[in-house]
C-alpha positions in Angstrom: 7.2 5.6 9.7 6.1 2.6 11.9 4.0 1.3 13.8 6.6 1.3 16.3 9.7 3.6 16.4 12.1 0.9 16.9 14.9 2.8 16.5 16.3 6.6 15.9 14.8 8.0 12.6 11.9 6.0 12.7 8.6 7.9 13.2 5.9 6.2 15.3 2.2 6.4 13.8 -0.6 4.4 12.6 -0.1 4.4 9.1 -4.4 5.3 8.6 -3.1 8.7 10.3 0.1 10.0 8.9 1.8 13.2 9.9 2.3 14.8 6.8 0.5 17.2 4.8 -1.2 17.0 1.7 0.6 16.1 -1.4 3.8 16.2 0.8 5.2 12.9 -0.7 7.0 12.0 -4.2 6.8 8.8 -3.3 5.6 5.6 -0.3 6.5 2.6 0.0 4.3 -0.4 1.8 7.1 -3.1 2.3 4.9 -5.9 3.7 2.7 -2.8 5.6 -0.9 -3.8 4.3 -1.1 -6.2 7.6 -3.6 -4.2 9.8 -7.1 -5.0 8.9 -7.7 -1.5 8.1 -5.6 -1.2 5.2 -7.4 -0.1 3.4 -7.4 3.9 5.3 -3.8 3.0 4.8 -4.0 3.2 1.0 -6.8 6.4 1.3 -4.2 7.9 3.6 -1.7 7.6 0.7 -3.5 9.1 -1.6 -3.7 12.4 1.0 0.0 12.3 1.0 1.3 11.6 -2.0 1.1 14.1 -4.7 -0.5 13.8 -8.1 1.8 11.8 -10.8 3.6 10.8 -7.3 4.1 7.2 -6.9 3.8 4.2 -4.7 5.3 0.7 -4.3 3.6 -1.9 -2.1 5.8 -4.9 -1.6 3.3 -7.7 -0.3 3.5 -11.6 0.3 1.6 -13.1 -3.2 -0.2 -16.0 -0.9 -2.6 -12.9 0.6 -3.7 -11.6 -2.8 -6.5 -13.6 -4.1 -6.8 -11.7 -7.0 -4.1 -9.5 -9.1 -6.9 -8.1 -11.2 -8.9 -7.3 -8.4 -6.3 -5.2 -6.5 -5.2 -3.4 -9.6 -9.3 -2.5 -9.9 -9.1 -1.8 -6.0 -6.2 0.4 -6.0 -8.0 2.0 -9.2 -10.8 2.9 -7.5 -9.2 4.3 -4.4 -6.7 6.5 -6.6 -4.3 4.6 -8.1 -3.0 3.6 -11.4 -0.6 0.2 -12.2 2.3 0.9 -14.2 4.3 -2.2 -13.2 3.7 -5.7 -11.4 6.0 -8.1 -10.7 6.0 -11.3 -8.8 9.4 -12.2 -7.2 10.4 -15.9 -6.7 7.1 -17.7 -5.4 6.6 -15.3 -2.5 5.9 -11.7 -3.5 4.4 -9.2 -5.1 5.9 -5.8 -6.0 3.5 -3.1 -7.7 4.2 -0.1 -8.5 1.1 2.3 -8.7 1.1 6.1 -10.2 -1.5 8.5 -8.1 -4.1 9.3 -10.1 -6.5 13.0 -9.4 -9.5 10.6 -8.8 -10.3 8.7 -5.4 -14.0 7.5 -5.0 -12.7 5.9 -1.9 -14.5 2.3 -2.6 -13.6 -0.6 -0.3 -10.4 -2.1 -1.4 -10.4 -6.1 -2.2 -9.7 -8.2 1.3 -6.4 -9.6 1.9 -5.9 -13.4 3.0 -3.8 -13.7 6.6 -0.5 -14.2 6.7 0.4 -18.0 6.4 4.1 -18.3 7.6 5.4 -21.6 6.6 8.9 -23.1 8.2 11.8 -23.7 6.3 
């Protein structure tokens, strides 16, 4: 799923408003996905689809995170337990978060822009 269906196989959607049922997922993935300024109905629309114990991996650039702690509380709040972080070279951030039975659907932590440097 996309914003847009670029090609064959990819569903077009906002990600806030997914087509899927409840609990219909084992696992998402948010490779670089968190960019709309309403991410965080992206992350509460996760937690609708993914199913208890299910999991899900946000891939993210490290310069928009201010805070590691503060995401891992964010996430908490919204649903979400850490069970592994890693930083990859000086650029990104993989976490892996297990979806917890809770959601008290708090305001997750603001991301920084995108700063795109040339090479």
């Amino acid at each position: 799923m996309d914003l847009i269906a670029s090609q064959p196989g990819v569903i077009q959607c906002d990600m806030a408003h997914m087509p899927l049922s409840d609990g219909s997922l084992s696992c998402g993935v948010f490779c670089l996905s968190l960019m709309g300024t309403n991410y965080s109905e992206f992350i509460r629309e996760a937690h609708r689809v993914i199913k208890v114990d299910g999991v899900l991996i946000v891939a993210e650039i490290k310069s928009r995170i201010s805070s590691l702690e503060e995401l891992k509380d964010g996430m908490r709040s919204a649903g979400f337990r850490c069970i592994k972080l890693k930083k990859c070279k000086d650029y990104f951030i993989i976490a892996i978060f297990r979806r917890v039975e809770a959601n008290n659907r708090r305001e997750l932590p603001a991301l920084k822009p995108c700063m795109y440097k040339k090479r």
